[in-house]
C-alpha positions in Angstrom: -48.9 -27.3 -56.0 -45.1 -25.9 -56.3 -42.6 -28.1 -58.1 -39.1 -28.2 -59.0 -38.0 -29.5 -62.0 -34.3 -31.1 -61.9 -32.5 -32.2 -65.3 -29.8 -33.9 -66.2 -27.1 -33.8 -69.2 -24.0 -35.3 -69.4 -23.6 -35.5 -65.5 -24.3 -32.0 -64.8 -27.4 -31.1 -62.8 -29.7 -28.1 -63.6 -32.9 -27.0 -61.2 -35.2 -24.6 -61.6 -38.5 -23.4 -61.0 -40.7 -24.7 -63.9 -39.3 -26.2 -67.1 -39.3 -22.9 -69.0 -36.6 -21.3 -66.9 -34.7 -24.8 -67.2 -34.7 -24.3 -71.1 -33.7 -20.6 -71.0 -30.9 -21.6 -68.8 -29.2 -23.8 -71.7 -30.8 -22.3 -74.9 -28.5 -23.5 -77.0 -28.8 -27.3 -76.0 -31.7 -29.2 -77.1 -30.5 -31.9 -75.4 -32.2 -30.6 -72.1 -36.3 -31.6 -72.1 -38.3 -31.9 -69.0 -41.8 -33.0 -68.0 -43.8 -31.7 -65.6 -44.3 -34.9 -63.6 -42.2 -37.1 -62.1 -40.7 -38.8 -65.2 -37.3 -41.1 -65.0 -36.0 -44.1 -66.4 -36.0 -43.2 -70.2 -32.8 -43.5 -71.3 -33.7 -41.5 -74.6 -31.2 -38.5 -74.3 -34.0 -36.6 -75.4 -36.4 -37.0 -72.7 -34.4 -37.8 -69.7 -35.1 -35.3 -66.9 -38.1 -35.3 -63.4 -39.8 -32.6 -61.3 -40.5 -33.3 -57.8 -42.3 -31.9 -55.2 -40.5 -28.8 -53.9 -40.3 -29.0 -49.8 -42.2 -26.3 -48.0 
């Protein structure tokens, strides 16, 4: 199945196609993590971020 993965830091919002291209968007933050299932509600600024279904 296709996801998205959408991440959050500091209000801004990133998207991307898988959470690799997420990370080499923002290299130099280490802030940004993501899972590869729907995850939210952690408030550790470490692991906040989701990936939802992408709509075909």
């Amino acid at each position: 199945k296709t996801t998205t993965c959408v991440g959050f830091k500091d209000g801004v919002l990133g998207v991307g196609p898988d959470v690799q291209s997420l990370k080499n968007s923002r290299p130099d933050d280490v802030v940004w993590n993501f899972v590869s299932e729907l995850y939210l509600g952690d408030t550790h600024p470490e692991r906040q971020g989701l990936a939802v279904p992408h709509p075909e």
